[in-house]
N, C-alpha and C positions, 0 to 999 in steps of 0.2 A: 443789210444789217437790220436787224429786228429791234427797238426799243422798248422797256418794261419801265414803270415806273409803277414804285410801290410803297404807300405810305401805313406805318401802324403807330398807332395809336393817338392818332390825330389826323387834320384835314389839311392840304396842303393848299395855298394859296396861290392864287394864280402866277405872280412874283419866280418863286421858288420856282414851280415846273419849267417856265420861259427857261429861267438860269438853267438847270439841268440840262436841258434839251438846247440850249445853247451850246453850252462845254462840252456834250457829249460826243458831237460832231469832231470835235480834236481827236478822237479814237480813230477814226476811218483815216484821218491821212497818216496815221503808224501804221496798219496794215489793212492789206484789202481785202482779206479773206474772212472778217469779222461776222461770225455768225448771229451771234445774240448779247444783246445785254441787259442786264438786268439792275436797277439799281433801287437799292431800299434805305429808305427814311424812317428813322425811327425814335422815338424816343425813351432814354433809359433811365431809370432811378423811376418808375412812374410813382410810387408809393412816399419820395420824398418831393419835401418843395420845390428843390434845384432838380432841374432835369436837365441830362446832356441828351445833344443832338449827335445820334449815331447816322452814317452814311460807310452804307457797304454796295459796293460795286462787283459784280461777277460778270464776265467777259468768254466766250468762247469762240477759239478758234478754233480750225484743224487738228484732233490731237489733244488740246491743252483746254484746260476751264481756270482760267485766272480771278483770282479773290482778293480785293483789298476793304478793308474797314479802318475808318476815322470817328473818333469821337471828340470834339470840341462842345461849345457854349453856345454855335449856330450855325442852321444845315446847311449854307453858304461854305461857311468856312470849312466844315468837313467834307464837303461833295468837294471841294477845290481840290485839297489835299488827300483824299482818295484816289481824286484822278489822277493829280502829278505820278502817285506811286502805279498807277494803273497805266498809264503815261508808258514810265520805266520800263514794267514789266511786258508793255506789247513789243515793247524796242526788243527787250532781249529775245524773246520769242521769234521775230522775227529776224533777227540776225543769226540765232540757229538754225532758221528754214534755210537764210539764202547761203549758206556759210559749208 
C-alpha cells in the first residue's frame, strides 16, 4: 500500500502528518489488497477569516476508487471522521469480494 499525503494551501506541521500516518494504518487491517491512498488536507473559505479544515481520502482497491471528504474546524477532527466513513466503505467492499 502506497501512502500520499497532500497538503494545499498551507504547510502541515509535523504533529498532523505523525497522526495521519498513524490512523492510516487501520486501513490495511480492513482489506489486504489496498493499492493506493491518497489523502488531502486542505483548507476552505481561504478568502474569509474562518477557514474550515477539509480532509478527503481516496482509497483504491481491485476494481473500486473509494472517496470520502470531511470538513470540520480541525484537520484532526476531519481526517478522523473521513476515516471512520472510509473505515465502512472498505468493509463493504470487501464483503462483496468475499461474499
Amino acid at each position: 500500500m502506497t501512502t500520499k499525503i497532500q497538503t494545499i494551501h498551507f504547510d502541515a506541521d509535523v504533529a498532523l502528518l505523525e497522526h495521519v500516518n498513524k490512523k492510516i494504518v487501520k486501513l490495511e487491517s480492513q482489506h489486504d489488497r489496498i493499492m493506493k491512498v491518497d489523502v488531502f488536507l486542505k483548507l476552505d473559505n481561504v478568502a474569509h477569516q474562518i477557514k474550515d479544515k477539509v480532509a478527503e481520502i481516496r482509497v483504491q482497491v481491485p476494481r473500486h476508487e473509494l472517496f470520502v471528504k470531511h470538513t470540520t474546524k480541525s484537520f484532526e477532527e476531519s481526517f478522523d471522521l473521513a476515516l471512520e466513513s472510509m473505515l465502512v466503505q472498505v468493509k463493504k467492499v470487501k464483503e462483496k469480494e468475499t461474499a
